[in-house]
C-alpha positions in Angstrom: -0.2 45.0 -63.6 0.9 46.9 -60.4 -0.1 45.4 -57.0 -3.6 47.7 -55.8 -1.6 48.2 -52.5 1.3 49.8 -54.1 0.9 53.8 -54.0 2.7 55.8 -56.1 3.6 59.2 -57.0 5.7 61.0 -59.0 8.8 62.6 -59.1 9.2 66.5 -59.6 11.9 67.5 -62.0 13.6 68.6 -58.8 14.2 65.3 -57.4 13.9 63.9 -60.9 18.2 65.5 -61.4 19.3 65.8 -58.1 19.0 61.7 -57.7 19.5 61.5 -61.8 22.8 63.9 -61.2 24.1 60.9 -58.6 23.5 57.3 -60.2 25.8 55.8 -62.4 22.7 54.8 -64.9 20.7 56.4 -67.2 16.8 57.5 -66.9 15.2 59.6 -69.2 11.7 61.7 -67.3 8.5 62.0 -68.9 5.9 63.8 -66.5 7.2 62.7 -63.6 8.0 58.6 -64.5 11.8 57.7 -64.6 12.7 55.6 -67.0 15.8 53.1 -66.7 17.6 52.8 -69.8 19.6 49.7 -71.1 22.0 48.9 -73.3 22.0 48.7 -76.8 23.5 46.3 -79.4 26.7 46.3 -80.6 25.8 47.4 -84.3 23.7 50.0 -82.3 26.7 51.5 -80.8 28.7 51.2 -83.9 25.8 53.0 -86.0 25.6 56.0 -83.3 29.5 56.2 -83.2 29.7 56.8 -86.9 26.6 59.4 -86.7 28.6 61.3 -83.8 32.3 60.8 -85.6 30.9 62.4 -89.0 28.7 65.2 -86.9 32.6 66.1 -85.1 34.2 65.8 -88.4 31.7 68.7 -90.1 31.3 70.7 -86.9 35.5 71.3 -86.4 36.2 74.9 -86.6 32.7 76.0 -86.6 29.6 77.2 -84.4 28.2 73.5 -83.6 29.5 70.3 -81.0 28.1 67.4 -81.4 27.2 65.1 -78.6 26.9 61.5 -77.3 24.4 59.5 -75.5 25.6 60.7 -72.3 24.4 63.8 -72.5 20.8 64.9 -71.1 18.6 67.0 -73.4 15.9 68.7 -71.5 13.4 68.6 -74.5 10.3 70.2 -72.3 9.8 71.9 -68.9 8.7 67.8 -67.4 10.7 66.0 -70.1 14.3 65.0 -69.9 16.0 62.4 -72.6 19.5 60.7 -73.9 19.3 60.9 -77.4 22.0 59.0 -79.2 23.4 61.4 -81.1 22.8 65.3 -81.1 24.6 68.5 -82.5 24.1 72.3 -80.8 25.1 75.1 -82.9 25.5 77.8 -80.1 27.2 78.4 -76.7 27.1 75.3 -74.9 28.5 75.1 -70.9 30.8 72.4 -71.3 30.1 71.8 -67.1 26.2 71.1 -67.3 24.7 67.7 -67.3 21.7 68.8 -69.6 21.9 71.1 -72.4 19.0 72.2 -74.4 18.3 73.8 -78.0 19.8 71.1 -80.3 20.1 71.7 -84.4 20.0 67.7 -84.8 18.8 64.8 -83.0 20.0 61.0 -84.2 17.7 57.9 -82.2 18.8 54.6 -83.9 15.8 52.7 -83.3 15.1 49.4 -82.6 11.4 46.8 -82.6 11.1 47.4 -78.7 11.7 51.5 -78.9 10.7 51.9 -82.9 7.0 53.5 -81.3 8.7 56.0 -78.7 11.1 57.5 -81.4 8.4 57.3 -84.2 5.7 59.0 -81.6 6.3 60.7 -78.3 9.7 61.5 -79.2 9.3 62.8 -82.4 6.1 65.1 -81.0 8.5 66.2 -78.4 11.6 67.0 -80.4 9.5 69.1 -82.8 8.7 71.3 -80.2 12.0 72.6 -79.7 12.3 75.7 -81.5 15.9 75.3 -82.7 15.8 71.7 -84.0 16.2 71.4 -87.9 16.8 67.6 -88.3 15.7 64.6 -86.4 17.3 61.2 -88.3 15.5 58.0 -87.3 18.3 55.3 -87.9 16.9 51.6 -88.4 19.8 49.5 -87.3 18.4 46.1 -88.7 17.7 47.2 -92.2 19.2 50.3 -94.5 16.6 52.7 -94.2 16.6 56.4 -92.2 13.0 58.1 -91.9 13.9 61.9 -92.2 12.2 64.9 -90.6 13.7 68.2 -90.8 12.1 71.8 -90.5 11.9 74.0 -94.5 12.1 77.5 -94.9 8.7 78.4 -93.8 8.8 76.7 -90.1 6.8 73.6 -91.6 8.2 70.0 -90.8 8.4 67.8 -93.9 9.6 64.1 -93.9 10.6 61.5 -96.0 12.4 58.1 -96.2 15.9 57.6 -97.5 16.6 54.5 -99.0 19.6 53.0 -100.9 16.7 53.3 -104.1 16.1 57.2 -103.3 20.2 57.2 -103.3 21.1 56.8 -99.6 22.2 60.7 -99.5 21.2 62.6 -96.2 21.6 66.1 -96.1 22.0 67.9 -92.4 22.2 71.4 -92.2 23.6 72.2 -89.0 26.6 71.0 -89.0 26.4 71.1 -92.6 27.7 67.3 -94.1 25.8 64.7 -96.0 25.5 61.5 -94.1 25.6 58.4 -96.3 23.6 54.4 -95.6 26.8 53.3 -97.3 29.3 54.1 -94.5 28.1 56.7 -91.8 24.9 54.7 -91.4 25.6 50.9 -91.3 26.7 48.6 -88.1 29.5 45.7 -88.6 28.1 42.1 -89.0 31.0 39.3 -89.1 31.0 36.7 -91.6 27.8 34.5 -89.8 26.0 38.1 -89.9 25.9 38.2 -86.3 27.1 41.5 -84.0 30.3 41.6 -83.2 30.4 41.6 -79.3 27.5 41.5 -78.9 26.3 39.8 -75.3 24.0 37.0 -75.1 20.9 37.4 -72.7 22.6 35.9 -69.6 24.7 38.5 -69.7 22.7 41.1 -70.7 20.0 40.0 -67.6 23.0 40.9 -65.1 22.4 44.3 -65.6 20.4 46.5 -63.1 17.4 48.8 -65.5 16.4 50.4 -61.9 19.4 51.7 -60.3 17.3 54.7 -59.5 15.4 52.8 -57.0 18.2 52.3 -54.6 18.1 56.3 -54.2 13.9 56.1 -53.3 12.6 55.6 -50.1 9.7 52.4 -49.7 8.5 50.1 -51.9 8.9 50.3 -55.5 7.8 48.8 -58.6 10.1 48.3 -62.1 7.3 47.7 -64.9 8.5 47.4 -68.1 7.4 49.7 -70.9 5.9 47.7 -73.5 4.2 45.1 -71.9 6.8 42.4 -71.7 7.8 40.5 -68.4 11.2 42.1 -66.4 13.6 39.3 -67.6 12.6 40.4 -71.3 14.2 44.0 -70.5 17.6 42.2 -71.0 16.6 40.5 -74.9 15.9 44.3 -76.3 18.2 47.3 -77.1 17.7 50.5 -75.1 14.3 49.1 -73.6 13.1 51.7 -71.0 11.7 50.9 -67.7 10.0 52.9 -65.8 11.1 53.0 -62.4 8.4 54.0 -59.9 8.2 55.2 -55.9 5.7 54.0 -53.2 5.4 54.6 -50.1 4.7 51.2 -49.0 6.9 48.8 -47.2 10.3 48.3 -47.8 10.9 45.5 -50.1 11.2 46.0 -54.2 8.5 44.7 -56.7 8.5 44.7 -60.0 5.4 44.0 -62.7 5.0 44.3 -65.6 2.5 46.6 -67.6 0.0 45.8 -69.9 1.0 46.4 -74.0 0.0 50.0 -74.7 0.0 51.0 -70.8 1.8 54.5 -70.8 2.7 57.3 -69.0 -0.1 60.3 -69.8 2.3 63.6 -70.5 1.9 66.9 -72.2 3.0 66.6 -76.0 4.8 70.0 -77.2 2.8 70.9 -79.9 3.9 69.7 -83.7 4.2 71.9 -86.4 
């Protein structure tokens, strides 16, 4: 829980990419909370890179990119996130450091950010008028939950399986994605990641670079409840990083499980 004598306030979408625009880390906004993001696993990365390689490989010569994490998708007037993989099928300004009106959105999900992509996310990325396709990717188990947009306007979903044949159809680029290959991390003999880094490592890395930029005290929570050290056990766990205008030293608490930011959910079809 935050300390009573800690005030905060939120950032505008102003201030929100002018100090986003000059860190070296990631943090996705959500009605005016910053949240740091972390790194993920190495079959996470390997799962994404596959997803963005076959996306490249469908869109060459045609109307769509496809995109990386490191791009910023402005989903909503207050809402700004890195999905992990995403395709536009349109003019795109190769200069900006946000684009918005994607065709198709990829999150490879995880326990610690499974109820983000499964709920605020997937409200929000249905409210953007020119998505057809948003792929939830489990990384731990061979299984994509499907939501795409049918003739009529109306979002339909369904779960691929190896049993329902493993076959995912995108539209825009237009490939089929497969849990055989595009889908699936590399485990080594012992089934463990390949370079994957152990907690001590992971724990060296800063979730709340932000900060530095923000005048007084702040506050690094974490978003599900767990204590700050557990931010380095979890892939792409997002922090919120919060501004006070008390003191001068950093503190960090952390929330309690189901504490969230309140926000404005586009509306789903």
């Amino acid at each position: 829980m935050v300390t009573s004598n800690i005030e905060e306030r939120s950032l505008t979408v102003e201030e929100y990419v002018r100090l986003e625009d000059a860190s070296t880390e990631r943090h996705e906004y959500v009605a005016g909370r910053v949240y740091a993001m972390t790194g993920g696993s190495a079959r996470h990365n390997a799962i994404a890179l596959n997803v963005v390689d076959a996306a490249r490989s469908a869109a060459r010569g045609g109307p769509c990119r496809a995109f990386a994490s490191d791009l910023r998708l402005r989903v909503a007037t207050d809402t700004f996130y890195y999905p992990d993989v995403m395709a536009i099928c349109g003019p795109v300004d190769m200069e900006a450091r946000a684009v918005e009106g994607p065709s198709l959105v990829v999150e490879v999900t995880s326990p610690s950010t499974r109820r983000i992509d499964r709920g605020e996310k997937l409200l929000a990325y249905r409210g953007i008028e020119m998505l057809r396709l948003y792929l939830i990717v489990e990384q731990d188990q061979r299984l994509v939950e499907r939501h795409w947009r049918d003739g009529s306007g109306a979002w339909q979903h369904e779960h691929v399986t190896d049993a329902s044949g493993g076959r995912i159809p995108v539209s825009a680029p237009s490939t089929i994605l497969t849990l055989g290959h595009d889908l699936r991390g590399h485990r080594s003999a012992t089934g463990r990641d390949h370079g994957r880094p152990t907690p001590r490592a992971r724990a060296g890395r800063r979730p709340g670079a932000l900060i530095a930029h923000l005048s007084g005290t702040s506050a690094t929570t974490t978003r599900t409840g767990m204590p700050p050290l557990e931010v380095a056990r979890v892939s792409r766990h997002r922090s919120p990083v919060r501004r006070s205008s008390v003191g001068s030293a950093e503190r960090r608490a952390a929330v309690q499980p189901g504490q969230r930011a309140r926000r404005t959910s586009p509306n789903a079809a």
